[in-house]
C-alpha positions in Angstrom: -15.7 -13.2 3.0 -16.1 -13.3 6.4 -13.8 -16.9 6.3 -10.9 -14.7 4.5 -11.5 -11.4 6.4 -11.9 -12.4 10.0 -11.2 -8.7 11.6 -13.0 -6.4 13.8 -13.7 -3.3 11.9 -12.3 0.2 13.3 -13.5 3.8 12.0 -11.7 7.2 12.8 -14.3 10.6 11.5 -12.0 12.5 9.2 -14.3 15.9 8.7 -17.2 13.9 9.0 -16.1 11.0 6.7 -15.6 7.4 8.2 -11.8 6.3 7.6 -11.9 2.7 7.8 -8.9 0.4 9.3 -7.7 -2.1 11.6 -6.1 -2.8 14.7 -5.5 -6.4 15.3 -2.8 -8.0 18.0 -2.1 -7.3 21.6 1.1 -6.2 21.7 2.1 -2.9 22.0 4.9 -2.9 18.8 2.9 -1.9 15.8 3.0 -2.9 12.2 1.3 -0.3 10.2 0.5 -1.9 6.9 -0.4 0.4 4.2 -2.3 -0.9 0.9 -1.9 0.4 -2.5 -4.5 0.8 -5.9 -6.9 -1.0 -6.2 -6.4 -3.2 -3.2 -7.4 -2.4 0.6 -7.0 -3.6 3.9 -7.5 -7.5 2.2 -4.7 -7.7 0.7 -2.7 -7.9 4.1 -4.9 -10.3 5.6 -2.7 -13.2 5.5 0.3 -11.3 7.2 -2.0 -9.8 9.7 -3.1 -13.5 10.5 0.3 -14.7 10.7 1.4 -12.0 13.0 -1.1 -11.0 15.2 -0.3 -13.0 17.9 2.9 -11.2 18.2 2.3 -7.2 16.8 -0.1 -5.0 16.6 -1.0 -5.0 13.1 -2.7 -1.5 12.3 -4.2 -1.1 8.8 -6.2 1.3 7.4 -8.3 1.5 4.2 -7.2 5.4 2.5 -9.9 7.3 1.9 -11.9 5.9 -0.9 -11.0 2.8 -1.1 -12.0 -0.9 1.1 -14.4 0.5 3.9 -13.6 3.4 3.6 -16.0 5.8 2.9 -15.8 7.0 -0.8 -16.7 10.8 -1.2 -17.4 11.9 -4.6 -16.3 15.7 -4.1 -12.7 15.0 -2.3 -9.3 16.0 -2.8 -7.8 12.3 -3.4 -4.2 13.7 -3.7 -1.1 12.1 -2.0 -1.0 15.0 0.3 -4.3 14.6 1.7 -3.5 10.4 2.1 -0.8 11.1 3.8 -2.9 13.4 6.3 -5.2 11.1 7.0 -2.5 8.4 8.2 -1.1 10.9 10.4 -4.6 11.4 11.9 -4.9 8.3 12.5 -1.1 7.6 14.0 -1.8 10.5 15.9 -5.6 9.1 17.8 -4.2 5.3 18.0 -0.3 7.0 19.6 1.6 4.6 17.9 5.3 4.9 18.6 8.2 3.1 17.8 6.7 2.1 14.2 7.4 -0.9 11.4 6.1 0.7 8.4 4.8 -1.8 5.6 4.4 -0.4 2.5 2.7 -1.3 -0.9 2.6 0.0 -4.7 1.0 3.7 -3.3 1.5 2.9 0.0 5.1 2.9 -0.6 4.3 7.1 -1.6 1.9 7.4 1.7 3.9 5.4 4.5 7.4 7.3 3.5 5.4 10.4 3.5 4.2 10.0 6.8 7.6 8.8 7.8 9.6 11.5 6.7 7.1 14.1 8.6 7.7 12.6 11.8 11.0 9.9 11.5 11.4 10.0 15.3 8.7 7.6 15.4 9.7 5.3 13.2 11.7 2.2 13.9 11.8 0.2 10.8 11.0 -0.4 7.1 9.5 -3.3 5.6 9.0 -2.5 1.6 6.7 -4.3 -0.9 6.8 -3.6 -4.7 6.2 -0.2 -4.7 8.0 3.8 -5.3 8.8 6.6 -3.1 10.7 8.6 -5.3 10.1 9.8 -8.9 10.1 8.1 -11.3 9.5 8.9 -15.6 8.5 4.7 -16.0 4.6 3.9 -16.4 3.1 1.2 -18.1 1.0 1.5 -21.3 -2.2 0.5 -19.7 -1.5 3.1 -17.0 -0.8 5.4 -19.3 -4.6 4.7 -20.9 -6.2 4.8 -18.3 -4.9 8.5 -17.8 -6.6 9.6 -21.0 -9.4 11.6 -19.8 -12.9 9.8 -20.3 -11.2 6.8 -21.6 -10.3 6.7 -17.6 -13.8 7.1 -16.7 -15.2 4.5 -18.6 -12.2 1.9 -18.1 -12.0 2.3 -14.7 -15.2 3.5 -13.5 -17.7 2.1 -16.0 -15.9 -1.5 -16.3 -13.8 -1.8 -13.5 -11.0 -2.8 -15.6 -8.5 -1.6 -13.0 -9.5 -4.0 -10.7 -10.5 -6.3 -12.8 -7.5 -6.2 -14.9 -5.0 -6.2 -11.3 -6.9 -9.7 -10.3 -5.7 -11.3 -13.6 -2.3 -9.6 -14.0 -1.4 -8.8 -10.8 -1.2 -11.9 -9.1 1.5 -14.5 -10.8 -0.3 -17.6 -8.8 -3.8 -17.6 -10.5 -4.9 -20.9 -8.6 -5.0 -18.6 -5.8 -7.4 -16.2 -7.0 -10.2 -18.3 -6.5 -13.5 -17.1 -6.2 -13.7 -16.1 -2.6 -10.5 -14.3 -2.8 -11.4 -12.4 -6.4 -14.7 -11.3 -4.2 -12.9 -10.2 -1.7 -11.0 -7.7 -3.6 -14.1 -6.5 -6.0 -16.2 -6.5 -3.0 -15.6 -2.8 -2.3 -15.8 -1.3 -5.9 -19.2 -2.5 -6.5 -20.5 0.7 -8.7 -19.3 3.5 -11.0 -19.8 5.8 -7.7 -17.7 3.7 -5.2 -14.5 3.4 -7.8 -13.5 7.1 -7.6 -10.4 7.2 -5.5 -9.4 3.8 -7.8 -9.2 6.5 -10.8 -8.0 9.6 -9.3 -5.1 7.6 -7.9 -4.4 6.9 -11.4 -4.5 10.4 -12.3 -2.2 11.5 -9.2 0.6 9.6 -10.9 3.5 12.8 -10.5 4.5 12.5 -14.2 5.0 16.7 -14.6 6.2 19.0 -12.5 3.4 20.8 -12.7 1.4 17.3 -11.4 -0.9 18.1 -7.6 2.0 15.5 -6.0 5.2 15.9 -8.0 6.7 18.1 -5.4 5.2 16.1 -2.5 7.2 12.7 -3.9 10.1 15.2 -4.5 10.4 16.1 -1.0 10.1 12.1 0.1 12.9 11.1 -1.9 14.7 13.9 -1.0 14.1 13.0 2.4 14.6 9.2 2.6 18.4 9.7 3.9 16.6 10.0 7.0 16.1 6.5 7.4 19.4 5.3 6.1 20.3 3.9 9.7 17.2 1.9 10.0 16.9 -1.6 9.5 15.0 -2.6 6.3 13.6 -5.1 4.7 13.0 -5.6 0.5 10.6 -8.2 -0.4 10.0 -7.9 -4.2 7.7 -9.7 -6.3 10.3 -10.0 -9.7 7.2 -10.5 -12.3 5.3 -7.4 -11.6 5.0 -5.1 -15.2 4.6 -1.8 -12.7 7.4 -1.9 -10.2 9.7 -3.5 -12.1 13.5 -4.2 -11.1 14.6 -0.8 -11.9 12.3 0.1 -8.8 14.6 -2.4 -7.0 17.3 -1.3 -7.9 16.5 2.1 -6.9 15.6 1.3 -3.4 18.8 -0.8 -3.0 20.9 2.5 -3.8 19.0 4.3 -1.5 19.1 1.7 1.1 22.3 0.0 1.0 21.8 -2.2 4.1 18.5 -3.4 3.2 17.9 -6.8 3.5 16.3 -8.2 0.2 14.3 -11.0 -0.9 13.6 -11.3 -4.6 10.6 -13.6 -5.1 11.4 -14.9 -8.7 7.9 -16.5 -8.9 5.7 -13.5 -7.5 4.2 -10.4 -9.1 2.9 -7.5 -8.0 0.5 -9.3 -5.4 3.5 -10.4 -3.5 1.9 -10.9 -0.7 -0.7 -13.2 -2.1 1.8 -14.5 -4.4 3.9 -15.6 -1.5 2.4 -14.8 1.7 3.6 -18.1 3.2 7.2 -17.4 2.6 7.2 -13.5 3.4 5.5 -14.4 7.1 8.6 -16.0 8.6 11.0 -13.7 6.6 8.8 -10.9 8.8 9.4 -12.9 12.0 13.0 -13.1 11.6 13.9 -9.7 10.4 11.5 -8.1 13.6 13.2 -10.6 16.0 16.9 -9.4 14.2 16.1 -6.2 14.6 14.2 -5.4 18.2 12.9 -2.4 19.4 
């Protein structure tokens, strides 16, 4: 994996517990690139390749997931993510901040953002959800069922598992290599916990841990109305679906979007080597 994940590896103690991430790049201008369920750190390694020789690409694993370590006894809530980024903004100093977000990250990085929105400078969003929403898929939906949770996701590893077949339009390019790279850290029932309590942070009642967290960071996106942003969405993905778009482009009217007919939810691995220059030329439209 070494081959696929060329990066130096970079831990920050969070009470004792080893939160796992990346700083990769020279330059002073970071790119904090923030991973969803069931992926990690790997599934931005092919935008952290093509623009490290330009930005600072900083991404962390969240707690429980990639190399990250993966407590049993932890409060894996959306609140507590979004802590642990700020932790980590707050050692590394990063100012004047692209924020790249993914599926949960999309929940963690506008978090973060809204808490402290002077240091934020622009937007880059992936398929993912900030805001409420009442939509979930059926398997989802399972996989929320308690036990049947435990022994999909923990016992099988059908989250991950399932993700690597559905997730990714391109098959070809989940070849072996890459399908180790994302099993790699969800190896045993023990080490797939934050994979299922994600699941089961979904906000879907008001009385969910996180519904009023994501009802804040909606309420709160307005903040970033100003700021240049950029929409690139994989249009095959069964979770984020275009009514996900089409909620972001209402919120963000002078996004710039990029609708990748023949990606999914992995739109990055889907389509890496079209969203790379698309990067360049938004950051270079847009300089800090």
């Amino acid at each position: 994996m070494t081959e696929l994940y060329p990066f130096s590896s970079h831990t920050l103690r969070l009470n004792g517990l080893r939160y796992h991430y990346l700083d990769e790049g020279a330059s002073r201008e970071p790119l904090l690139m923030l991973h969803g369920n069931p992926t990690w750190s790997f599934y931005y390694r092919n935008l952290i390749l093509g623009l490290k020789d330009s930005y600072r690409c900083v991404v962390p694993d969240h707690m429980g997931m990639g190399k990250s370590d993966k407590p049993q006894n932890y409060s894996y809530t959306l609140s507590q993510h979004i802590d642990n980024l700020e932790k980590l903004v707050d050692h590394l100093k990063l100012r004047d901040i692209t924020v790249m977000v993914h599926d949960w990250g999309g929940a963690i990085g506008m978090g973060f953002a809204v808490r402290q929105p002077d240091r934020i400078r622009r937007l880059v969003i992936f398929n993912a959800a900030a805001f409420l929403s009442r939509s979930i898929p059926l398997r989802l939906r399972l996989c929320r069922i308690p036990g049947v949770g435990t022994i999909a996701v923990r016992g099988f590893n059908a989250f991950v598992r399932g993700a690597i077949r559905c997730a990714c339009v391109k098959q070809e390019r989940m070849t072996a290599e890459v399908r180790a790279g994302y099993l790699a850290p969800y190896d045993n029932f023990s080490n797939r916990v934050a994979i299922l309590r994600f699941v089961q942070d979904i906000p879907m009642r008001r009385d969910s841990p996180s519904y009023s967290v994501v009802q804040h960071i909606e309420a709160n996106l307005k903040l970033f109305q100003n700021h240049p942003v950029q929409i690139i969405w994989g249009a095959r993905d069964f979770v984020f679906n275009d009514r996900f778009l089409k909620r972001w482009r209402k919120i963000f009217p002078q996004a710039e979007v990029h609708r990748m007919e023949d990606a999914g939810h992995y739109v990055v691995e889907d389509a890496h080597e079209r969203i790379v220059p698309l990067l360049r030329e938004f950051l270079r439209k847009h300089p800090i």
